[in-house]
Backbone as JSON, one array per atom type, in Angstrom:
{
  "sequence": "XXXXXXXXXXXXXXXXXXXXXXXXXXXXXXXXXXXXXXXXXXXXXXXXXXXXXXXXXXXXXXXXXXXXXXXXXXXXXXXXXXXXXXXXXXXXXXXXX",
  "N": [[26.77, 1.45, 11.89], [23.68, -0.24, 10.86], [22.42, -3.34, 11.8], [22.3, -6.27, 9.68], [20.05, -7.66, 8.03], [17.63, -10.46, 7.53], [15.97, -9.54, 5.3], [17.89, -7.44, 4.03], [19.56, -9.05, 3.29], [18.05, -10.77, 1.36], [16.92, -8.77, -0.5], [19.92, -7.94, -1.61], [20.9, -10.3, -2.51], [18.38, -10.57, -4.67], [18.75, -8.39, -6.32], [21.07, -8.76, -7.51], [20.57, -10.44, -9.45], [18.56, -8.85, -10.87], [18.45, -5.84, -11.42], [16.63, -3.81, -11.19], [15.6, -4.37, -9.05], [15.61, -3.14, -6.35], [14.42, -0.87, -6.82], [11.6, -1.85, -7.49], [10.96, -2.85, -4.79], [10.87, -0.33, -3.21], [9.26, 1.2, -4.43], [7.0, -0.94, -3.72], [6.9, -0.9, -1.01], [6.31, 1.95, -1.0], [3.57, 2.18, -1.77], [2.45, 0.71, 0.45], [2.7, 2.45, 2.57], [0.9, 4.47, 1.89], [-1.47, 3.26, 1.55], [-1.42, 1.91, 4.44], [-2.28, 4.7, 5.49], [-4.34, 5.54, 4.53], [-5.87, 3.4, 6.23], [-5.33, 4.39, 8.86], [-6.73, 6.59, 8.65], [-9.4, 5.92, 8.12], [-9.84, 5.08, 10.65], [-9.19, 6.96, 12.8], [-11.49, 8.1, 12.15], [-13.37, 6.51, 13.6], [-14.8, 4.64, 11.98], [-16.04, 1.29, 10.73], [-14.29, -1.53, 9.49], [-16.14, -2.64, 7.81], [-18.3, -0.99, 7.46], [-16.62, 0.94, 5.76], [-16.24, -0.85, 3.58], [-19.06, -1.16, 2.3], [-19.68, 1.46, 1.47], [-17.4, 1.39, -0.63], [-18.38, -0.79, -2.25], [-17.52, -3.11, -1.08], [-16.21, -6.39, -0.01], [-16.28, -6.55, 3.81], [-13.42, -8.27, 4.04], [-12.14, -7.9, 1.91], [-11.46, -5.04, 2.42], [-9.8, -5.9, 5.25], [-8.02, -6.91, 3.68], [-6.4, -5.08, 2.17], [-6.0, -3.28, 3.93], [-3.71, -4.56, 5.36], [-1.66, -5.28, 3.4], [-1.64, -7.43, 2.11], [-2.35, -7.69, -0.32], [-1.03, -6.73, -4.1], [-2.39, -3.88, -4.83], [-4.85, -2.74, -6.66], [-4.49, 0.24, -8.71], [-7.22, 1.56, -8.95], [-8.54, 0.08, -6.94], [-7.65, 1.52, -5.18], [-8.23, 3.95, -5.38], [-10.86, 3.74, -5.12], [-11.31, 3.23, -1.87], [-10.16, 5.47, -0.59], [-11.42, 7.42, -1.55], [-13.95, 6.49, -0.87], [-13.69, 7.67, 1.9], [-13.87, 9.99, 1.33], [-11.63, 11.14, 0.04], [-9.56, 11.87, -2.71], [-7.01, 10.61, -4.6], [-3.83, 11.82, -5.74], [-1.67, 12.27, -8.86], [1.71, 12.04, -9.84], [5.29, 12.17, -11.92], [7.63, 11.26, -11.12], [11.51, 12.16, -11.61], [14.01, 9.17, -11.86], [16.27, 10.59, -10.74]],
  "CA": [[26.2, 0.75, 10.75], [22.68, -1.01, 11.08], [22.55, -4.71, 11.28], [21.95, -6.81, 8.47], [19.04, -9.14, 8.52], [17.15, -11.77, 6.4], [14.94, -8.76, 4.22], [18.71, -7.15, 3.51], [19.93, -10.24, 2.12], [17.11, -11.39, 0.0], [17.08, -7.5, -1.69], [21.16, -7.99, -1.87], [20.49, -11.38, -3.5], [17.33, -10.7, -6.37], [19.52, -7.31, -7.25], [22.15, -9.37, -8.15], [20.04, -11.01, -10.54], [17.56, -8.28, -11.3], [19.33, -4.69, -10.4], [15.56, -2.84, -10.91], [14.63, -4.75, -7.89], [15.61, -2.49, -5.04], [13.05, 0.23, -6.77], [10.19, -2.55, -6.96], [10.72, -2.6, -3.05], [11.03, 1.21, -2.9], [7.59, 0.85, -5.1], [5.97, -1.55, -2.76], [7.03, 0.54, 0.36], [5.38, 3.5, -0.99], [1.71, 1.81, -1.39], [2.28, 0.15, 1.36], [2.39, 3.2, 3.36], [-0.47, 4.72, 1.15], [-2.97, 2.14, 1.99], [-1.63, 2.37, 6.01], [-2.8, 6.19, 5.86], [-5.76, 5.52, 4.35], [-6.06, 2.71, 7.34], [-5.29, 5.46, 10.1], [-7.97, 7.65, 8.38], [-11.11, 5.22, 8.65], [-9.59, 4.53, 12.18], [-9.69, 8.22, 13.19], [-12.81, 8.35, 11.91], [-14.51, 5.44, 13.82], [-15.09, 3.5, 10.58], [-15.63, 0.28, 10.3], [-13.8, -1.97, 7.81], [-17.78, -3.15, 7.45], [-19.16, 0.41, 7.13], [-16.04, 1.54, 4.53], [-16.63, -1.85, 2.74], [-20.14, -1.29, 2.2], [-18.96, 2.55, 0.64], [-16.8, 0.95, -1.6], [-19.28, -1.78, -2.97], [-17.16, -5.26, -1.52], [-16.2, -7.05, 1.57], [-15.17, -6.37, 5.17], [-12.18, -9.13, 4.15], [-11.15, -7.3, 1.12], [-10.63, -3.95, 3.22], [-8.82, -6.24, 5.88], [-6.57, -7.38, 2.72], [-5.83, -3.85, 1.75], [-5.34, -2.61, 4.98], [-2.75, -5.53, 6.01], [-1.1, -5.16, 2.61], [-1.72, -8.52, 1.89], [-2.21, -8.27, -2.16], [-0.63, -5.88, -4.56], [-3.43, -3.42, -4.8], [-4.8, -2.11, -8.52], [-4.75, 1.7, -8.47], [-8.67, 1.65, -8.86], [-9.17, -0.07, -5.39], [-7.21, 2.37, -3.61], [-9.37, 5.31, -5.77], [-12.18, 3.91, -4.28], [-10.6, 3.32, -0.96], [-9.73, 7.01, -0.65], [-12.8, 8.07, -2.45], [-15.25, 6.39, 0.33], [-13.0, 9.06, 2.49], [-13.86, 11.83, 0.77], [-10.26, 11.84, -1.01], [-9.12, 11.58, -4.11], [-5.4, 10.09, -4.89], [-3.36, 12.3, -6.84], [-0.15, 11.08, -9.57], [2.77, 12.74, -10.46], [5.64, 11.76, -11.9], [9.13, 11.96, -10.47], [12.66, 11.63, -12.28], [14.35, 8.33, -10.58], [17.93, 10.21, -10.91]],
  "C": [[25.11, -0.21, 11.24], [23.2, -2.39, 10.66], [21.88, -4.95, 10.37], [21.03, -7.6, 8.47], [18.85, -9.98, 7.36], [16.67, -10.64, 4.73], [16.34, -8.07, 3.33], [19.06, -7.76, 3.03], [19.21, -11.0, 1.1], [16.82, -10.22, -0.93], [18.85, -7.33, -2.33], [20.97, -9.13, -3.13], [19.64, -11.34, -4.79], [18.32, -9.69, -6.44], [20.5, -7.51, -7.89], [21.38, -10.03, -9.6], [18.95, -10.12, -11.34], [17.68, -6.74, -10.82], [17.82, -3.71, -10.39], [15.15, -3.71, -9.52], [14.39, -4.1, -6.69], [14.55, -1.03, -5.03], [11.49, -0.38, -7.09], [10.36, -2.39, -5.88], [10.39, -1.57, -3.05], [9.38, 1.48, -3.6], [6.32, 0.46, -3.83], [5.74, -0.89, -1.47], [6.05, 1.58, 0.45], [3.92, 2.77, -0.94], [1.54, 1.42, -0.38], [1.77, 1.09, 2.62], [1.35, 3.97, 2.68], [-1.61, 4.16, 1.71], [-2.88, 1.93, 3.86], [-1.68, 4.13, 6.16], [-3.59, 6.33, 5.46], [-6.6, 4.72, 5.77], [-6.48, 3.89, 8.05], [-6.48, 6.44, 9.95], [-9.27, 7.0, 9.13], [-10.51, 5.3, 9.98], [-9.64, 5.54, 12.97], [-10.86, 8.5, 13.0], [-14.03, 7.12, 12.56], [-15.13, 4.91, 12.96], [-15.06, 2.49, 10.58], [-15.12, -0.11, 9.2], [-15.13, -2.27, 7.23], [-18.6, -1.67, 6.57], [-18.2, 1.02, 5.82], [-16.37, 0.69, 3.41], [-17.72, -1.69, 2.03], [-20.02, 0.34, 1.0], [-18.05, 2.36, -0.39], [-17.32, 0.03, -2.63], [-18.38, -3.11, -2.76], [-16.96, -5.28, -0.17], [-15.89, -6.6, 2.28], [-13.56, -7.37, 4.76], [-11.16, -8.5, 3.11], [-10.62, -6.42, 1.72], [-9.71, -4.43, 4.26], [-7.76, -6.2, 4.8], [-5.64, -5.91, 2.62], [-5.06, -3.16, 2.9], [-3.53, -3.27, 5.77], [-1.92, -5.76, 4.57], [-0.85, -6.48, 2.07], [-2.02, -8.92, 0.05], [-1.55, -6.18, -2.28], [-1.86, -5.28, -5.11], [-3.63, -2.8, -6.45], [-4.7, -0.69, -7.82], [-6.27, 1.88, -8.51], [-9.02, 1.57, -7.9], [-8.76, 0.61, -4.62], [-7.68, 4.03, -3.91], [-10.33, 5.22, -4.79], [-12.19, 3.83, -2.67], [-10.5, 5.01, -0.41], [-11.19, 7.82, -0.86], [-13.97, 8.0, -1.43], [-14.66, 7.11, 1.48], [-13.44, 9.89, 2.54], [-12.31, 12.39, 0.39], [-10.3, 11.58, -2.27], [-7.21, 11.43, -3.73], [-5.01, 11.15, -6.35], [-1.53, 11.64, -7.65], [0.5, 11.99, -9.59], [4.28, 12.0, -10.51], [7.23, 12.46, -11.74], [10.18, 11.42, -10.87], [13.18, 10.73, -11.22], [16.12, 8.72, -10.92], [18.27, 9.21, -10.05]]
}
């Protein structure tokens, strides 16, 4: 059995008070790793955050933000994110039995 830390007890704790909370995490998780595989992309690609920034129309500091998951991202910025790629983000939606 894995140890328990601080991040297990503060998702034990809000679920007690808020039982959708453990699929906001499970939420945040997923963009989180979204926006670090968009990272890994520019970074395979010798990209600056300057040079993607500039493809996106805003700062080198915003693409740090995004990349370091530092705000909850709109779905638009991580279109365009993707988009100055050459991806596109696709949706679909999945039953949470």
């Amino acid at each position: 059995m894995p140890k328990r830390d601080f991040l297990d007890e503060v998702i034990e704790e809000r679920t007690g008070s808020n039982p959708e909370f453990p699929a906001l995490v499970e939420a945040a998780e997923r963009r989180r790793e979204l926006l670090r595989s968009l990272a890994r992309e520019r970074e395979e690609r010798s990209l600056s955050q300057t040079a993607l920034a500039a493809a996106m129309n805003t700062s080198q500091s915003a693409v740090a933000r995004l990349e370091n998951s530092a705000t909850d991202t709109k779905l638009s910025t991580v279109e365009r994110f993707a988009a100055a790629l050459g991806y596109r983000v696709e949706y679909r939606l999945v039953r949470q039995d």
